[in-house]
gemmi code that builds the backbone of each chain (N, CA, C; Angstrom):
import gemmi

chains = {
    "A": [
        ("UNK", (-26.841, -30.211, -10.784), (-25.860, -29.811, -9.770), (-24.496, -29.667, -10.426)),
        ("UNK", (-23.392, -28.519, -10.454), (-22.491, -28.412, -10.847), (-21.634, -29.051, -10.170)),
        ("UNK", (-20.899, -29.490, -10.632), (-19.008, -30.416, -9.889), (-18.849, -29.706, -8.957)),
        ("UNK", (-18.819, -28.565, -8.911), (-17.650, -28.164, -7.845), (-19.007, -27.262, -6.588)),
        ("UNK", (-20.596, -28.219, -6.660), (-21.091, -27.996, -5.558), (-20.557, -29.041, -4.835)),
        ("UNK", (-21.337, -28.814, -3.121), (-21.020, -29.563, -2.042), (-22.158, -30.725, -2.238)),
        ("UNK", (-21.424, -31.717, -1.598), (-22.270, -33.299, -1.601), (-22.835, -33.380, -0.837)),
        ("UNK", (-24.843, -33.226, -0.482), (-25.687, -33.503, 0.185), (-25.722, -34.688, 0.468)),
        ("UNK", (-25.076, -35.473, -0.319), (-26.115, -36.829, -0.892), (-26.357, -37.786, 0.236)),
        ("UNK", (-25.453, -37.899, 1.786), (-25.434, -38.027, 2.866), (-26.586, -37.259, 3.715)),
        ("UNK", (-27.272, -36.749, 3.578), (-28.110, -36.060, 4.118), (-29.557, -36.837, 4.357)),
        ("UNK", (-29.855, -36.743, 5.980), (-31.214, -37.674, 5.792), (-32.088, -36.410, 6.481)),
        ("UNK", (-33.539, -36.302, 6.434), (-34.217, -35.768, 7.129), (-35.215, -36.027, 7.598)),
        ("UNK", (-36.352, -35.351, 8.388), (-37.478, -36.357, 8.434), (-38.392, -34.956, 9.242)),
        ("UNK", (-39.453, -35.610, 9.821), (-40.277, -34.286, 10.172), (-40.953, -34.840, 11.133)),
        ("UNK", (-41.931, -34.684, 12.301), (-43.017, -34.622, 13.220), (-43.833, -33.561, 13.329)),
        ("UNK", (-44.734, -33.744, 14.209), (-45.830, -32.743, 14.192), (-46.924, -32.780, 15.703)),
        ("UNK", (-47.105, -31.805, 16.255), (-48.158, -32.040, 17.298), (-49.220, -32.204, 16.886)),
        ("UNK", (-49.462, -32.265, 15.551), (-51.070, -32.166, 15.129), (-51.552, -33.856, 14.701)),
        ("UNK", (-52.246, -33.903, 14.283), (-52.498, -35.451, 13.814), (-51.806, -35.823, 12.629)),
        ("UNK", (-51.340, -36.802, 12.765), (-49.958, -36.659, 11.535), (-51.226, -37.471, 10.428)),
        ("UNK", (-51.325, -37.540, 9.283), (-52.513, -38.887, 8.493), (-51.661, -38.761, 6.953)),
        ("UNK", (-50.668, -39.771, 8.040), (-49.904, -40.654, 6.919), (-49.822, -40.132, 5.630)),
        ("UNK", (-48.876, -38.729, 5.464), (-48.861, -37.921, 4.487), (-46.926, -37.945, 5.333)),
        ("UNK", (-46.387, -38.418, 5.752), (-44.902, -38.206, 5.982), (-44.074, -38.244, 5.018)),
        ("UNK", (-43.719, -38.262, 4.617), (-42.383, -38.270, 3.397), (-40.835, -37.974, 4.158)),
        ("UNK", (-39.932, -39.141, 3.562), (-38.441, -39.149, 3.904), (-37.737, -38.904, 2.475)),
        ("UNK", (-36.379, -38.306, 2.792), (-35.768, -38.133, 1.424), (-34.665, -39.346, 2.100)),
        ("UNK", (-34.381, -40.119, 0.506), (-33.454, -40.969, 0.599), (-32.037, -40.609, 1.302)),
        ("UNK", (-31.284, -41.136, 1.923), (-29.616, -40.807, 1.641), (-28.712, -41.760, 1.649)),
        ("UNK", (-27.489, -41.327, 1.448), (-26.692, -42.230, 0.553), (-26.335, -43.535, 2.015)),
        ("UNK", (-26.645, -44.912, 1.921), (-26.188, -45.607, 2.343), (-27.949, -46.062, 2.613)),
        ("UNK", (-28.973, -45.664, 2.664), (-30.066, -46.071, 2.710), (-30.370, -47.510, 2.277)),
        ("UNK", (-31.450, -48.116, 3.201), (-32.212, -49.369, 2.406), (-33.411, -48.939, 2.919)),
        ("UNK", (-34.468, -49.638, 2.280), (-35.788, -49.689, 2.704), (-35.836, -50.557, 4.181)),
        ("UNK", (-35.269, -51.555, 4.420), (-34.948, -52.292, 5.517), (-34.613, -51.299, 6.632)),
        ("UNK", (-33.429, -50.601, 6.500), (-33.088, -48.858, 7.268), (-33.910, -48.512, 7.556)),
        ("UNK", (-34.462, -47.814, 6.604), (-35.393, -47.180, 6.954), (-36.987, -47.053, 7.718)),
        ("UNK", (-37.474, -48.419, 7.442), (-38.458, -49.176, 8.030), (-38.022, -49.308, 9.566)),
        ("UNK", (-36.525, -49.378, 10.221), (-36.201, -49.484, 11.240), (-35.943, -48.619, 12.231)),
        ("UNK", (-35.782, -47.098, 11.377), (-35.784, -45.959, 11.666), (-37.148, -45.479, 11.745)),
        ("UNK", (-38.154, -45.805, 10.907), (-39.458, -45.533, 11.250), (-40.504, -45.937, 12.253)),
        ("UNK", (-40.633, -47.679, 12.467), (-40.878, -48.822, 12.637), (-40.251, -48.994, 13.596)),
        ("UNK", (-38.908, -49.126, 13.776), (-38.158, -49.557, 15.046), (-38.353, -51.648, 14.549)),
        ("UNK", (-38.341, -51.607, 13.262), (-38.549, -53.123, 13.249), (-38.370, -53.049, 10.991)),
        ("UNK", (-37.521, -53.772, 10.711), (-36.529, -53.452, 9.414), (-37.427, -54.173, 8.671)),
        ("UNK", (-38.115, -55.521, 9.547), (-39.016, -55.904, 8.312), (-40.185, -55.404, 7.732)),
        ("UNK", (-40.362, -54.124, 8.443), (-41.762, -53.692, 8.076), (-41.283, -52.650, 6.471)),
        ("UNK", (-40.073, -53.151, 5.694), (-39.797, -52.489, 4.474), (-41.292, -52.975, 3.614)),
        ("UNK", (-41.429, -53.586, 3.769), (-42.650, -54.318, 2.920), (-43.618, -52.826, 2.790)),
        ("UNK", (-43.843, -52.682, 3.900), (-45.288, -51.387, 4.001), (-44.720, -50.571, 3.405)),
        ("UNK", (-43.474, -50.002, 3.389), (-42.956, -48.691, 2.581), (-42.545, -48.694, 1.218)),
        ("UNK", (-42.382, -49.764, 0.433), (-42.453, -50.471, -0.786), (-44.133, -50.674, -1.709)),
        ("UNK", (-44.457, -50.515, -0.678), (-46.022, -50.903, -1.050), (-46.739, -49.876, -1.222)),
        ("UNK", (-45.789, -48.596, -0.414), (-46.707, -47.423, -0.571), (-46.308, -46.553, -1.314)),
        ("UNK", (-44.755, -47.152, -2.118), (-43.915, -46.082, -3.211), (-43.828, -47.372, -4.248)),
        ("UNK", (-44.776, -48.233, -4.353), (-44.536, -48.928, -5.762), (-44.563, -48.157, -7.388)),
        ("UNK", (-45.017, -46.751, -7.000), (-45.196, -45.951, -8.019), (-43.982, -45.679, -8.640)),
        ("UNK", (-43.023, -45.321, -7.594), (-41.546, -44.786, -7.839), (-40.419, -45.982, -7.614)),
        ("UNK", (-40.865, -47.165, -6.501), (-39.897, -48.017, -6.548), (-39.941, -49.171, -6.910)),
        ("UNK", (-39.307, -49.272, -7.937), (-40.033, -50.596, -8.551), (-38.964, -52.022, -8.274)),
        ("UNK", (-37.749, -51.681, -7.897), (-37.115, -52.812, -7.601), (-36.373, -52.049, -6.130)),
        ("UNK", (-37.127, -53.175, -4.534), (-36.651, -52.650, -3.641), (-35.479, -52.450, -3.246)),
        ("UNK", (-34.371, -53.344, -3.845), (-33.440, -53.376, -3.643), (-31.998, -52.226, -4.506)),
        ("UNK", (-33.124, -51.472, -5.007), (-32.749, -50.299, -5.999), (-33.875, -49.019, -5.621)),
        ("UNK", (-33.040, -48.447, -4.677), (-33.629, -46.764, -4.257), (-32.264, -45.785, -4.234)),
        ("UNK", (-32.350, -43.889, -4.604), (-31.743, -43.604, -4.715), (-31.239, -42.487, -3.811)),
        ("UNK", (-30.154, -41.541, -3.209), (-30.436, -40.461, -2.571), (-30.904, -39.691, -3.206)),
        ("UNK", (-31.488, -38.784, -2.354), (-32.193, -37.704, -3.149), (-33.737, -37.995, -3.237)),
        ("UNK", (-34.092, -39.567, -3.401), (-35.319, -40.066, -3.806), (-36.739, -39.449, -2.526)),
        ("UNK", (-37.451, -38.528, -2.990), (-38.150, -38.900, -1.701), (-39.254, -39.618, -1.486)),
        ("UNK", (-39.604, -40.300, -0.799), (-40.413, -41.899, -0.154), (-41.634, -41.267, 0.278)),
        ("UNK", (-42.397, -41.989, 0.321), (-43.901, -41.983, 1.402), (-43.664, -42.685, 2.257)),
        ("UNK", (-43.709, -42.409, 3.912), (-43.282, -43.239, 4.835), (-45.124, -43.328, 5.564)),
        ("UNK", (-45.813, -44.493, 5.305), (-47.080, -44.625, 5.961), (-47.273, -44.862, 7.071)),
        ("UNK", (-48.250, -44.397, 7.970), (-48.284, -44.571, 8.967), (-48.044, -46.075, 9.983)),
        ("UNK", (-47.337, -46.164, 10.904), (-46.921, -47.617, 11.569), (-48.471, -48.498, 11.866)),
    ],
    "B": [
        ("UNK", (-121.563, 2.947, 43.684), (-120.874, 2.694, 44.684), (-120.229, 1.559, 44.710)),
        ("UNK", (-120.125, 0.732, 43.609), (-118.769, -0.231, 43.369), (-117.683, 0.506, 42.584)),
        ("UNK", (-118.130, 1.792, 41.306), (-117.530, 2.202, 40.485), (-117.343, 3.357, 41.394)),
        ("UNK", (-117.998, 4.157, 42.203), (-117.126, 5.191, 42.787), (-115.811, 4.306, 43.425)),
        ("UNK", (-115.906, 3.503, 43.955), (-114.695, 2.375, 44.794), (-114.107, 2.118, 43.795)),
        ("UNK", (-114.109, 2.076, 42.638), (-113.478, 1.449, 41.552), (-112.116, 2.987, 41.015)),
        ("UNK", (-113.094, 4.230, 41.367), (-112.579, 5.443, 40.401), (-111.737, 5.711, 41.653)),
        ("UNK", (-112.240, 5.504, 42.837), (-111.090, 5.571, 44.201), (-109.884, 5.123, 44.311)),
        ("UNK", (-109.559, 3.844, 43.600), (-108.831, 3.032, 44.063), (-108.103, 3.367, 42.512)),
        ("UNK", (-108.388, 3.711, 41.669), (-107.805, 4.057, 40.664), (-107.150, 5.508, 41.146)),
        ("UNK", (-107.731, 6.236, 41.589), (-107.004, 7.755, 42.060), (-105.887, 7.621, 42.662)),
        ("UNK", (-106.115, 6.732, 44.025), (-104.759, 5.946, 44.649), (-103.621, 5.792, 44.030)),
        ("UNK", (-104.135, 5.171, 42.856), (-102.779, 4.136, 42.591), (-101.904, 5.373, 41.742)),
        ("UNK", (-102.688, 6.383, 40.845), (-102.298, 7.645, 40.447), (-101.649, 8.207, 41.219)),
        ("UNK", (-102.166, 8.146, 42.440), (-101.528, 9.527, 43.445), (-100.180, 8.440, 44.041)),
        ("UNK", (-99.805, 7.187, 44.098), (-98.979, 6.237, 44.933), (-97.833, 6.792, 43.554)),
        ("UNK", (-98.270, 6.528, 42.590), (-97.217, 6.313, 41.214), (-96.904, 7.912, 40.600)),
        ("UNK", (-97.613, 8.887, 41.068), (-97.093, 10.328, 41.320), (-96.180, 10.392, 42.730)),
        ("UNK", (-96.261, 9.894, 43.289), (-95.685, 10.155, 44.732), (-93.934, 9.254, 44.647)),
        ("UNK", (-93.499, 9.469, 43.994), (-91.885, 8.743, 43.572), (-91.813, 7.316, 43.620)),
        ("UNK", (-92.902, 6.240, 43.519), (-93.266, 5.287, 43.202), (-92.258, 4.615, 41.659)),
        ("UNK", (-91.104, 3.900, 42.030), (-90.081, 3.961, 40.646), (-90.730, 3.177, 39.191)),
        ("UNK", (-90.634, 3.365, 38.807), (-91.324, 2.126, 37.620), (-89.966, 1.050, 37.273)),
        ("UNK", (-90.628, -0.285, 37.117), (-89.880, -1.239, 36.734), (-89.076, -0.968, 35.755)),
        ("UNK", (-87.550, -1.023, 36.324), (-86.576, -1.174, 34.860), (-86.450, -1.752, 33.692)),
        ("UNK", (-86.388, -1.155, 32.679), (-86.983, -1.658, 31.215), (-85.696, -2.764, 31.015)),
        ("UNK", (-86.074, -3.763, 30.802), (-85.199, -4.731, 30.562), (-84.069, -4.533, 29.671)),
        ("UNK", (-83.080, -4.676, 30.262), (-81.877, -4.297, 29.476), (-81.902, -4.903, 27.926)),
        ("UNK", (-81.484, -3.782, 26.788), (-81.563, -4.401, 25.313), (-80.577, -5.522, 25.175)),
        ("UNK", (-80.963, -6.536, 24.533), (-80.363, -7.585, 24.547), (-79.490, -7.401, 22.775)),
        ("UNK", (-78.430, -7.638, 22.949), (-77.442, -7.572, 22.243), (-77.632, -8.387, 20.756)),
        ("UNK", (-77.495, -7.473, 19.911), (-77.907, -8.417, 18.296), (-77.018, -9.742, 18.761)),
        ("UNK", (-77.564, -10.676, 18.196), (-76.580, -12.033, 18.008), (-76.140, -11.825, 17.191)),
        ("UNK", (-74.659, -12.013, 17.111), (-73.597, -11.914, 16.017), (-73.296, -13.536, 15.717)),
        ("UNK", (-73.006, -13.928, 14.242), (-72.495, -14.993, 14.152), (-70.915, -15.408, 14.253)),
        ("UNK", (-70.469, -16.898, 14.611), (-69.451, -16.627, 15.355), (-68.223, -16.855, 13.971)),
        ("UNK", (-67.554, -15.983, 14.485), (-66.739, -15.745, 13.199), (-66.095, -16.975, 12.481)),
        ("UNK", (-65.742, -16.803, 11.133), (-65.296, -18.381, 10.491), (-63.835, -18.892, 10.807)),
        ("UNK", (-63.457, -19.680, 11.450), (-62.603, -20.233, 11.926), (-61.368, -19.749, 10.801)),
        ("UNK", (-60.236, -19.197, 11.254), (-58.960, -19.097, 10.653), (-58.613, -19.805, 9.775)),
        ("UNK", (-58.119, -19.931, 8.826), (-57.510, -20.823, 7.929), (-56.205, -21.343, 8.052)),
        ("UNK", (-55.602, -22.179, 7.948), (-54.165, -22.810, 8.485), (-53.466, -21.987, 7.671)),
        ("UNK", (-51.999, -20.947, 8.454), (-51.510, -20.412, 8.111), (-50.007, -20.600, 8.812)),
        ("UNK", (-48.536, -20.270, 8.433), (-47.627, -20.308, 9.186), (-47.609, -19.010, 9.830)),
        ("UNK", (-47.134, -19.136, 10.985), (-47.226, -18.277, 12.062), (-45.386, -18.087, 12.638)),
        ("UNK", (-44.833, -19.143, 12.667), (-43.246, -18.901, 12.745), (-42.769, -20.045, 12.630)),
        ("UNK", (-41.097, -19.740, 12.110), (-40.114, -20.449, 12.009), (-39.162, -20.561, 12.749)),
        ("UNK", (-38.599, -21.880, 13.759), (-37.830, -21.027, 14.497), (-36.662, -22.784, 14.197)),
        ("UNK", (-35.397, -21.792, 14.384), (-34.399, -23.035, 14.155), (-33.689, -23.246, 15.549)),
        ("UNK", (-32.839, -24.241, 15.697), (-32.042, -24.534, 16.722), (-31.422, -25.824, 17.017)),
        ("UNK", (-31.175, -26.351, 17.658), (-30.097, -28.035, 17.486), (-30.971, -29.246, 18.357)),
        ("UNK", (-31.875, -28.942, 18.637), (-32.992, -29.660, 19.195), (-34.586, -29.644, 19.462)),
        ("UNK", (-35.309, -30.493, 19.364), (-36.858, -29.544, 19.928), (-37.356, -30.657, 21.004)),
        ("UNK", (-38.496, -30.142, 21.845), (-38.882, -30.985, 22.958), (-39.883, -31.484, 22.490)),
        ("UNK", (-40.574, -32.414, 23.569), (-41.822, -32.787, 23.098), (-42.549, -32.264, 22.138)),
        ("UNK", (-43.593, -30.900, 22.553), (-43.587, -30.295, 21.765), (-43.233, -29.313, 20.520)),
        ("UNK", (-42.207, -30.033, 20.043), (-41.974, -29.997, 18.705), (-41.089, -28.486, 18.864)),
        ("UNK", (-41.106, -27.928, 19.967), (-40.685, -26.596, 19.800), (-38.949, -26.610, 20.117)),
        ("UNK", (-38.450, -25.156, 19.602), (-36.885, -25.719, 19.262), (-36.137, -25.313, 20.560)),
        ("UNK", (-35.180, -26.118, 20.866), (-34.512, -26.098, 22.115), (-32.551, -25.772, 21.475)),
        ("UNK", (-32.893, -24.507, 22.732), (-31.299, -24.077, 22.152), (-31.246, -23.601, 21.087)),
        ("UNK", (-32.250, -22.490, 20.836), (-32.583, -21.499, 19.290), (-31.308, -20.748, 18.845)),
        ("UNK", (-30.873, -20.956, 17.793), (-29.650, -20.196, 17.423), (-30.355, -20.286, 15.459)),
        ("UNK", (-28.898, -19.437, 15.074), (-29.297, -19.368, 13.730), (-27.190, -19.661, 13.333)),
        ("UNK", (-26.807, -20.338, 14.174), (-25.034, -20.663, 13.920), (-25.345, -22.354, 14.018)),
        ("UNK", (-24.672, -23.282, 13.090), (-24.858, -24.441, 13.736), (-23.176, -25.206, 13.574)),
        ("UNK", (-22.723, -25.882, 13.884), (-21.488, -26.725, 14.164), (-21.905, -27.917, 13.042)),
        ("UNK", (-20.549, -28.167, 12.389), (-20.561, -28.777, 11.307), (-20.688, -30.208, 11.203)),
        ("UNK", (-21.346, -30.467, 12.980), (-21.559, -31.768, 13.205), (-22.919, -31.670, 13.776)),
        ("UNK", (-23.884, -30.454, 13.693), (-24.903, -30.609, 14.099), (-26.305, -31.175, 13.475)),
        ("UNK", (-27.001, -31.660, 14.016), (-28.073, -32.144, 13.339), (-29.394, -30.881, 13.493)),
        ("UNK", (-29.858, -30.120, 12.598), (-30.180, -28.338, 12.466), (-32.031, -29.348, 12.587)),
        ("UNK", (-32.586, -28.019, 13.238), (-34.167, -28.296, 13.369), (-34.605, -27.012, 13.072)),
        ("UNK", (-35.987, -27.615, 12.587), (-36.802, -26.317, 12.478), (-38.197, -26.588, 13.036)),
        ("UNK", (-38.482, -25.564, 13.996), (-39.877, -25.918, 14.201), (-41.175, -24.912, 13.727)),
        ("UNK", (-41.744, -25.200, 12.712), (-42.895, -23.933, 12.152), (-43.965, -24.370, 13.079)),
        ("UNK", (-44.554, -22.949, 13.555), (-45.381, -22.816, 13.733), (-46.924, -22.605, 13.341)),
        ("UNK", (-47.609, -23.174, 13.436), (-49.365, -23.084, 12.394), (-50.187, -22.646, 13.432)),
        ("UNK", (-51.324, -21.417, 12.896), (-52.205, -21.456, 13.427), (-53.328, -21.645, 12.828)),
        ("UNK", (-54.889, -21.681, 13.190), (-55.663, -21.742, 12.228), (-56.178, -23.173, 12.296)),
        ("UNK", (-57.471, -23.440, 11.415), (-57.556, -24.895, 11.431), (-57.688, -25.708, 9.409)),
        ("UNK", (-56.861, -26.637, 10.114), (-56.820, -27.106, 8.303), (-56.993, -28.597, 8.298)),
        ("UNK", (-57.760, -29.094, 7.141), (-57.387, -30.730, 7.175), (-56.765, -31.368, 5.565)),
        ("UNK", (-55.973, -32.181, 6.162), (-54.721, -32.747, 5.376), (-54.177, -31.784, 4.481)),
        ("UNK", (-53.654, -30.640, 5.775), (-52.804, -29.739, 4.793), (-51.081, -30.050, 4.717)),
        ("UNK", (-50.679, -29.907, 3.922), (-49.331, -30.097, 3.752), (-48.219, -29.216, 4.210)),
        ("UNK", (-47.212, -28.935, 4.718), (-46.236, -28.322, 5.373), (-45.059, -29.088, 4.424)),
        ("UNK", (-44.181, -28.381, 3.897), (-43.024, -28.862, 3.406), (-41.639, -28.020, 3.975)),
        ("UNK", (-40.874, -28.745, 4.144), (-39.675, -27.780, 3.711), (-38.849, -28.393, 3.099)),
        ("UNK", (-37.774, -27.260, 2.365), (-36.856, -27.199, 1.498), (-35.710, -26.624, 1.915)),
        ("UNK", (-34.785, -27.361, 2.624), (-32.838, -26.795, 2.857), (-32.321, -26.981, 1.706)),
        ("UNK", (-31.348, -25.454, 1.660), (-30.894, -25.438, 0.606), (-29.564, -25.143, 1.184)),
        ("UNK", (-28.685, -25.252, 0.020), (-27.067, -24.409, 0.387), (-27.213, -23.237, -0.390)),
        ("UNK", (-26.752, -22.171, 0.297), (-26.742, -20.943, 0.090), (-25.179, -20.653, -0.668)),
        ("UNK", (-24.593, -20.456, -2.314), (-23.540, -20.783, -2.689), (-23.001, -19.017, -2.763)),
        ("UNK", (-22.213, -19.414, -3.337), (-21.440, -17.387, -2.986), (-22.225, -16.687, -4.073)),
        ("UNK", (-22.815, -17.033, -5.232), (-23.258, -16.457, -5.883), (-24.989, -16.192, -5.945)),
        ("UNK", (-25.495, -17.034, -4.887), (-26.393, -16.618, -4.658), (-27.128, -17.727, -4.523)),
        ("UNK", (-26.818, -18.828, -5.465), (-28.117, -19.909, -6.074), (-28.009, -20.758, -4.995)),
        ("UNK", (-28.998, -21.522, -5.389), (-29.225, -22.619, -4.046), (-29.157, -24.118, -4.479)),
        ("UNK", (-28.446, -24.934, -3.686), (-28.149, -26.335, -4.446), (-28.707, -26.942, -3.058)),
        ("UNK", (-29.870, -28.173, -3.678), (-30.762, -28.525, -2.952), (-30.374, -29.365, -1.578)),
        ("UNK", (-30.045, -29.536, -0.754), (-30.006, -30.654, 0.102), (-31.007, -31.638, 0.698)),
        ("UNK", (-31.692, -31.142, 1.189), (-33.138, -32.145, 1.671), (-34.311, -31.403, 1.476)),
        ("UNK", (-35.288, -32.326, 1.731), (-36.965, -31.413, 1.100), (-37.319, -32.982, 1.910)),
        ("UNK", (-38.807, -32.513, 2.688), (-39.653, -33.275, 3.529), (-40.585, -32.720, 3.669)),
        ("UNK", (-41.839, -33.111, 3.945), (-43.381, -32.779, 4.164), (-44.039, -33.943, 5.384)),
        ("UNK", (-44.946, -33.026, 5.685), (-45.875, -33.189, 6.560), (-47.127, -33.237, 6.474)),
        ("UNK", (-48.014, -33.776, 6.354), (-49.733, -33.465, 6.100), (-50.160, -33.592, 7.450)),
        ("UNK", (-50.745, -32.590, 7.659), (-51.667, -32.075, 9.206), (-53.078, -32.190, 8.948)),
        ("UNK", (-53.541, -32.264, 9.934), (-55.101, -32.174, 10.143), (-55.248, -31.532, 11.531)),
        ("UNK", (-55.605, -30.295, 11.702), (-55.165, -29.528, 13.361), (-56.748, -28.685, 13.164)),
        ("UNK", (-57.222, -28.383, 14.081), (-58.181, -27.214, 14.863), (-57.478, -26.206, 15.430)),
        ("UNK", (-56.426, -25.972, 15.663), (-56.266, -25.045, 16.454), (-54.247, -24.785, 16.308)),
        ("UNK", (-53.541, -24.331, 17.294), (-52.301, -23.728, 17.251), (-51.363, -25.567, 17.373)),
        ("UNK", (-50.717, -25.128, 16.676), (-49.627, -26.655, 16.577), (-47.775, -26.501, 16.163)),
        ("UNK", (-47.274, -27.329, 16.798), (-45.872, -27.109, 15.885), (-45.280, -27.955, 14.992)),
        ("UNK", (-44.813, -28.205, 14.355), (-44.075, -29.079, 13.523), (-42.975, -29.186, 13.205)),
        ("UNK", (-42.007, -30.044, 13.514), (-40.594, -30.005, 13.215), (-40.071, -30.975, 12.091)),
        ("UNK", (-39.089, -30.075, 11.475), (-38.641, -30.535, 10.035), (-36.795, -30.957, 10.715)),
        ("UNK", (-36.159, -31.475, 10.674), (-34.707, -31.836, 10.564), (-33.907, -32.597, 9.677)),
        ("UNK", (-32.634, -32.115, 9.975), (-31.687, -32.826, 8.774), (-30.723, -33.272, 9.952)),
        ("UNK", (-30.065, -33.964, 8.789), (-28.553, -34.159, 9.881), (-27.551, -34.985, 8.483)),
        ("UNK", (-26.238, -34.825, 8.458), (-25.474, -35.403, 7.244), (-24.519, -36.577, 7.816)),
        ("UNK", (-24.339, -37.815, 7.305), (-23.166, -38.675, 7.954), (-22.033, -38.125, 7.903)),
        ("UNK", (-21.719, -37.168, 6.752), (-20.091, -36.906, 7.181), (-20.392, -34.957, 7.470)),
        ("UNK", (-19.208, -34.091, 7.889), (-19.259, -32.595, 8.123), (-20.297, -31.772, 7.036)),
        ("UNK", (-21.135, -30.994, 7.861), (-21.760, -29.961, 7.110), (-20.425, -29.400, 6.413)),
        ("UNK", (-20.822, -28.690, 4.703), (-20.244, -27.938, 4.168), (-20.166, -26.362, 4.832)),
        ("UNK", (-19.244, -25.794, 5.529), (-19.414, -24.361, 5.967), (-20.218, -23.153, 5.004)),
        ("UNK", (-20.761, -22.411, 5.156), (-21.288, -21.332, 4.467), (-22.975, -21.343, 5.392)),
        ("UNK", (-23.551, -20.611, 3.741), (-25.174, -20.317, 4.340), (-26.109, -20.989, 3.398)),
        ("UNK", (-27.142, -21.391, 4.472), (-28.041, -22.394, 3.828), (-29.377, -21.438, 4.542)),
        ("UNK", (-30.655, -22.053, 3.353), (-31.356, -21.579, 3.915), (-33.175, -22.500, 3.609)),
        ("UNK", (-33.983, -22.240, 4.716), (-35.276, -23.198, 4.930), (-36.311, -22.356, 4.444)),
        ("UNK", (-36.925, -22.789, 3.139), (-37.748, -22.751, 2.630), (-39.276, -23.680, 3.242)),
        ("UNK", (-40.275, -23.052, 4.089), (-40.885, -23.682, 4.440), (-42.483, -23.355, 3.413)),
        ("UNK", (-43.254, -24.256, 2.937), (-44.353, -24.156, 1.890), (-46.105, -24.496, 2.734)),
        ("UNK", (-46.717, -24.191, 2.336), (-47.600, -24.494, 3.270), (-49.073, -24.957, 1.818)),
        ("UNK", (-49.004, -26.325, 1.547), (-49.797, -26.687, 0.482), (-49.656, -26.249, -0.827)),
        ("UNK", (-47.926, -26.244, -0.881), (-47.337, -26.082, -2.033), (-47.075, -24.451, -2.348)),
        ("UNK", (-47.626, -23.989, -1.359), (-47.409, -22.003, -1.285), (-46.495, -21.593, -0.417)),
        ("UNK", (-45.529, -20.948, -0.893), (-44.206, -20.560, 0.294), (-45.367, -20.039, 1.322)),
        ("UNK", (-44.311, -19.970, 2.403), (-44.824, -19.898, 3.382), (-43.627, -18.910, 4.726)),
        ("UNK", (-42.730, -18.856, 4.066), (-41.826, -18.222, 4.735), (-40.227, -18.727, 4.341)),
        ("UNK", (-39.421, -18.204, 5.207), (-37.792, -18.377, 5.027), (-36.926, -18.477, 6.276)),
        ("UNK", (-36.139, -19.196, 6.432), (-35.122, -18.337, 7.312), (-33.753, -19.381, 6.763)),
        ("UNK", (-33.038, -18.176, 6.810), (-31.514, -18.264, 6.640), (-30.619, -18.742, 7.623)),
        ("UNK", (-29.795, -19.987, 7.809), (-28.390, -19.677, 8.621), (-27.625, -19.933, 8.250)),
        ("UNK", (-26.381, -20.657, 9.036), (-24.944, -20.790, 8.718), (-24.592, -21.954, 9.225)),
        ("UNK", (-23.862, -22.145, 8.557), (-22.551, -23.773, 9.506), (-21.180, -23.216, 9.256)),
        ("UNK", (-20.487, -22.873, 10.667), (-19.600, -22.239, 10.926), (-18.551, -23.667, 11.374)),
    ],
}
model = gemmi.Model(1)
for chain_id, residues in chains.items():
    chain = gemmi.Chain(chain_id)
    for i, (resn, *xyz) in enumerate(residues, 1):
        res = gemmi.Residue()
        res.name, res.seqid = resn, gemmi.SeqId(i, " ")
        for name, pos in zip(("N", "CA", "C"), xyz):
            atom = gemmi.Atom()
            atom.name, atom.element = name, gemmi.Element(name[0])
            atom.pos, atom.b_iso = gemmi.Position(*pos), 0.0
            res.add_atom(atom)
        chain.add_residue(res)
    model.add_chain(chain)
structure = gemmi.Structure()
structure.add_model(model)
structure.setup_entities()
């Protein structure tokens, strides 16, 4: 990304579907994110970071270290 | 005199079935069986943007202008039947020179029989950057279509 682009890095997104969703969701990180967040935004309950840690141990290896931009596997609730 | 009665009653039925006597209608030909065609393959069918979608996933208040505080949706449309197919999209910023500097990318894996929608959204904590951005939607890693707008 060059300097003098614009800063996404605030940017969250997410997706649904009428069809059968099978736990193939993916979130992109953004800036101010935790796994705790996000689990609460998914979940509606912050401690369920555990399940989303568990399902990106590939990419996240210390939970308390995720990045924007990063994008997650969010598994089914 | 059983067989003259016999050649009698045979003359009869000659002379009844000469006499406009209709003959039974030949049973209508019955139609080759065709096999039933192979179900569609999951394909995108449309993209449609706007600042909200309803239940069904479809977009409410369709525009292609959004306010630099809006949170932008897209809802693609699939028809066809697929299992654990993937739907992605890719927002980009559209820069004056052409190139695209990434903002968000999200996916979906479906499993559908039949017509479905799916909605992709963004939204930023602080003001959209003004200009043109545009949604790259992929369908199992194969574009799948485009559409362009703006944040005015």
């Amino acid at each position: 990304m060059a300097s003098d682009d614009p800063d996404f890095s605030d940017v969250s997104g997410g997706s649904s579907s009428t069809a059968d969703a099978k736990g193939g969701r993916t979130y992109t990180i953004a800036k101010g994110d935790s796994l705790s967040k996000i689990a609460k935004r998914f979940y509606g309950d912050a401690k369920q970071w555990k399940k989303i840690h568990e399902a990106n141990k590939d990419t996240i290896k210390n939970p308390d270290l995720i990045f924007p931009g990063q994008v997650i596997k969010i598994p089914d609730a | 005199m059983r067989s003259s009665a016999s050649c009698l009653l045979a003359a009869l039925t000659l002379a009844s079935a000469g006499c406009g006597k209709k003959e039974a209608p030949k049973p209508a030909e019955q139609p080759a069986v065709q096999p039933a065609p192979p179900p569609a393959p999951l394909a995108v069918a449309s993209i449609e943007l706007g600042k909200g979608v309803d239940s069904m996933k479809m977009v409410t208040g369709g525009t292609m202008t959004f306010g630099v505080k809006d949170t932008i949706y897209a809802s693609v449309g699939t028809t066809g039947i697929g299992s654990n197919a993937t739907i992605g999209a890719k927002w980009s910023f559209v820069k004056k020179d052409g190139s695209l500097v990434p903002v968000n990318e999200s996916s979906q894996t479906i499993t559908t029989s039949g017509p479905v929608a799916t909605e992709f959204h963004i939204t930023k904590a602080s003001a959209w950057p003004k200009g043109k951005y545009r949604i790259e939607v992929t369908l199992n890693g194969m574009a799948a279509g485009t559409k362009d707008f703006e944040v005015q």
